[in-house]
N, C-alpha and C positions, 0 to 999 in steps of 0.2 A: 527405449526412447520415451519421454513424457513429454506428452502432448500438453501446451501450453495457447493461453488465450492469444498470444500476438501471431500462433501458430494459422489463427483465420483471419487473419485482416492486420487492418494499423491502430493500434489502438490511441492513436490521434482522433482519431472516429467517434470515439467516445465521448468525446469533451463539449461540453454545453456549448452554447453558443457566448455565453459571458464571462469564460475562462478567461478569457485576454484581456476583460479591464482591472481580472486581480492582479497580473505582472506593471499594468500599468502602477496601481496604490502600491505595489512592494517598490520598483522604481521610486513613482513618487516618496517613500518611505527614505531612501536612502541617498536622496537628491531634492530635498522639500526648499529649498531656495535657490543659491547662486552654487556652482560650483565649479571651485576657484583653481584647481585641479585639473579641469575642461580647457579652464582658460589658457593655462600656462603651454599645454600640448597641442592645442588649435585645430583644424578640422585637415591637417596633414593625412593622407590617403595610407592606409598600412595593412599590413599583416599579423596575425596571431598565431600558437598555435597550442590547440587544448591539450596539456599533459594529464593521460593517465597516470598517476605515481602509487597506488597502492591496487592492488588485483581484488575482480568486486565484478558485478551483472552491470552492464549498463544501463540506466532508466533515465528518465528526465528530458529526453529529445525535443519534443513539440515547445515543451517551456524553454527551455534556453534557447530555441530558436527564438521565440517571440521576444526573448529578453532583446537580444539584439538588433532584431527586425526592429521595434522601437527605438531602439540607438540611432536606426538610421546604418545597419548592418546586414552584413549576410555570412551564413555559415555554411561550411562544405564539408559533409561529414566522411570518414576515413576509416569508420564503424560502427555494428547496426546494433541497432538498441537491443537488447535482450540478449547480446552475445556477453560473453565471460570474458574480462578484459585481463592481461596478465601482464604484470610489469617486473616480473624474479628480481627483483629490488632495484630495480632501475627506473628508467620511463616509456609509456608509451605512447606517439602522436596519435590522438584520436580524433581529432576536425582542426579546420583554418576557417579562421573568422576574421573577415575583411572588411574596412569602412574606415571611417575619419577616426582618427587616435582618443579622443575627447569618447567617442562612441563606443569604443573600443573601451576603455575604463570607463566610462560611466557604467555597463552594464556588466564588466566583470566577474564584483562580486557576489549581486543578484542570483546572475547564472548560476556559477560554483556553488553558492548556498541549495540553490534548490537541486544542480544534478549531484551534488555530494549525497544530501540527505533522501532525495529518490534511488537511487543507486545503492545505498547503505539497506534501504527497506527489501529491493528487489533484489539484493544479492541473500541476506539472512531470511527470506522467501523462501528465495531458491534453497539453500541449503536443508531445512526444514523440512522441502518435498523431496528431495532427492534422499533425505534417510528417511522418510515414510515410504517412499516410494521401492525402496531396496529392503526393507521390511517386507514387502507386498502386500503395503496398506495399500486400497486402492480408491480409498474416499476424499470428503474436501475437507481441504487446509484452509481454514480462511481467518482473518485478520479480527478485528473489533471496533467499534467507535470508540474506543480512547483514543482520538487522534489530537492535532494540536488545534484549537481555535483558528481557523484563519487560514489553514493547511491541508485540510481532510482531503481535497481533491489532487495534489500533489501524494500523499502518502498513500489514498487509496491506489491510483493511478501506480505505482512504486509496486503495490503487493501486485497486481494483474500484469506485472512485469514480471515477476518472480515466480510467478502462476501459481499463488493464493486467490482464492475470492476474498471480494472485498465484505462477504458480509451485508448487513444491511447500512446504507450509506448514510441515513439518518433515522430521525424520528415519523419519518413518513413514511419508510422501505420497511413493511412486515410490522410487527406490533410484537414486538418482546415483553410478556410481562412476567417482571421480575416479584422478589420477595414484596415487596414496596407497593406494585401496585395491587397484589392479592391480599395485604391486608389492610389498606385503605377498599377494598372493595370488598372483605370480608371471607373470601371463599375463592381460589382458584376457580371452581363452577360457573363462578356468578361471571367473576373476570372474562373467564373466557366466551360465556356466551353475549356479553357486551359487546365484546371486543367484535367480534362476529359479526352481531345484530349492527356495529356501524360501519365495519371496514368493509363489510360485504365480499362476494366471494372471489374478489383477485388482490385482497390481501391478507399474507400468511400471517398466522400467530402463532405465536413461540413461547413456550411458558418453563422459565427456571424450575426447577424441584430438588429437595434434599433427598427424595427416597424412591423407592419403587410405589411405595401407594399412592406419593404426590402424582407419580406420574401416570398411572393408572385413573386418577379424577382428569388430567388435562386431557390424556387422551378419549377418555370418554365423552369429554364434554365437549372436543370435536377439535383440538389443538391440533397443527400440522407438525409442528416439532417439539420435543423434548430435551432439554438443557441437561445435561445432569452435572449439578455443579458441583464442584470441589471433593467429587470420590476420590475414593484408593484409585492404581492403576485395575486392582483385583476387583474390587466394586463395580468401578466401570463392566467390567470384563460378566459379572456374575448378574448386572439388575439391567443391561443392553439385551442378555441372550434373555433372561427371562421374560422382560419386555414384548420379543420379537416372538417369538413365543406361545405367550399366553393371548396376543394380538391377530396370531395371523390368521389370514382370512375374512375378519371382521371390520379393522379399521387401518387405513396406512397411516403412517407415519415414520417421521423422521426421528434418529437420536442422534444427538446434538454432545461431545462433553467439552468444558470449559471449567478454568480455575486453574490456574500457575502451572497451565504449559509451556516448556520451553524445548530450546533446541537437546539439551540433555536429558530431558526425562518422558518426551513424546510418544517415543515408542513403546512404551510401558501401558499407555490406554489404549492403542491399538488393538483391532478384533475385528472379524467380517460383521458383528452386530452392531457398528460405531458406522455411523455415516458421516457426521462432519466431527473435525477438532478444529477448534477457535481458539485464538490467542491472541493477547497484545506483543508478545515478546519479540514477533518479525514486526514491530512497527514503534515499540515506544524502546527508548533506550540504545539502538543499534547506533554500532559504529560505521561511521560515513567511511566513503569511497571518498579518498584523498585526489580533487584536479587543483590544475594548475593553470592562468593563460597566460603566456608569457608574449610579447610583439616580437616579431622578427626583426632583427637587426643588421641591417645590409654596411657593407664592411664602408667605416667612412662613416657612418651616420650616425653615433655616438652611444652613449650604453642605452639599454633598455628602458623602456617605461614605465612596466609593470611588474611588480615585486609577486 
């Protein structure tokens, strides 16, 4: 059984308090004047109902509610987010979304956009942990800031569906310093006791290295984690134990490896000396979970409205 974050609460909970005037600008976004569309189906009272059609985690709940709730809708859900949706190549009814027709399409394809591409991140998540996890890796999976401009809070939201960590959420969560900023600063050393000296001590820092000796200076110099970028799987494997190693006792720290993980070749840096694996590849590139919202059509009442 893997124990997963939505395992202790909702993780609706999560969500700032200014989450909801981004579905309004993505709305506005795709309704910036008249819409003429609205007009022709009028605020007639109807029914929907969301097709699962492709098998996938479901994620994306609190947003597509709010999509509709804006329409001037309401939605009745039919299954729980973070369950595995199966459609053996048919479909499956997953909610009914009720409200004036106009409301009903105006929010449509909003929703579908965003619980497509939430869904798509939480299912290739999921999968990711479930073969680390049957490995008996028993460390974290977490995600990257490659996310999309404009998005990061649906995607990250996606992977802690999937039960990844999301990593640090921005430039303000931990202090990553990369190759970039050790040599505009001269020295790892230097970097890291900066970094330190301003983030003071409830926030972590994190410093990429090429080698064992790279990481042998962050850790000295008081780093809570180590990156180790772009090893062999056997590297990893040979500079994490020596690492732990030549460390214990004296200073904790974390090992961190990152650089072109994906779902085929993960298991290959795995070891009890790895604590976390990071990767964009459950987050950039994944293929969406295919919905559908079609209105119901009560016999008499003529074809459908929405394609």
């Amino acid at each position: 059984m893997i124990e997963l974050p939505l395992d202790h609460g909702s993780l609706e909970h999560l969500l700032p308090v200014s989450w909801k005037t981004q579905i309004t600008a993505w709305l506005a976004e795709d309704t910036p004047s008249f819409d003429v569309g609205g007009f022709v189906v009028g605020d007639a009272q109807r029914s929907a109902t969301l097709w699962g059609k492709s098998s996938g985690i479901l994620a994306g709940v609190p947003f597509f509610n709010e999509v509709f709730t804006q329409c001037g809708c309401t939605v009745e859900w039919h299954a729980r987010e973070g369950s595995h949706v199966e459609t053996h190549g048919g479909k499956t009814a997953l909610a009914t979304v009720r409200g004036p027709a106009r409301g009903l399409l105006e929010g449509e394809r909003v929703a579908l956009n965003i619980l497509a591409r939430c869904s798509g991140i939480a299912s290739k998540s999921r999968r990711l942990l479930v073969n680390l996890r049957t490995a008996g890796w028993e460390g974290t999976l977490a995600g990257t800031r490659k996310t999309t401009p404009g998005f990061r809070l649906v995607e990250k939201y996606g992977m802690l569906i999937g039960g990844a960590d999301t990593h640090r959420m921005d430039l303000s969560t931990m202090t990553m310093l990369k190759d970039n900023h050790v040599w505009s600063r001269g020295s790892i050393t230097q970097a890291v006791k900066a970094a330190k000296a301003a983030g003071g001590f409830s926030l972590k820092v994190e410093v990429e290295v090429q080698s064992e000796e790279e990481a042998d200076e962050a850790i000295a110099a008081g780093a809570d984690v180590v990156m180790l970028d772009n090893f062999t799987g056997e590297g990893v494997k040979v500079a994490s134990r020596s690492l732990k190693q030549r460390w214990a006792g004296k200073k904790h720290f974390l090992v961190e490896v990152s650089g072109g993980l994906t779902e085929e070749n993960a298991e290959a840096y795995v070891c009890s000396d790895v604590d976390i694996l990071s990767t964009s590849s459950i987050h950039q590139g994944v293929s969406h979970v295919d919905f559908s919202l079609k209105i119901n059509v009560e016999k008499g009442d003529g074809p459908q409205l929405s394609s």
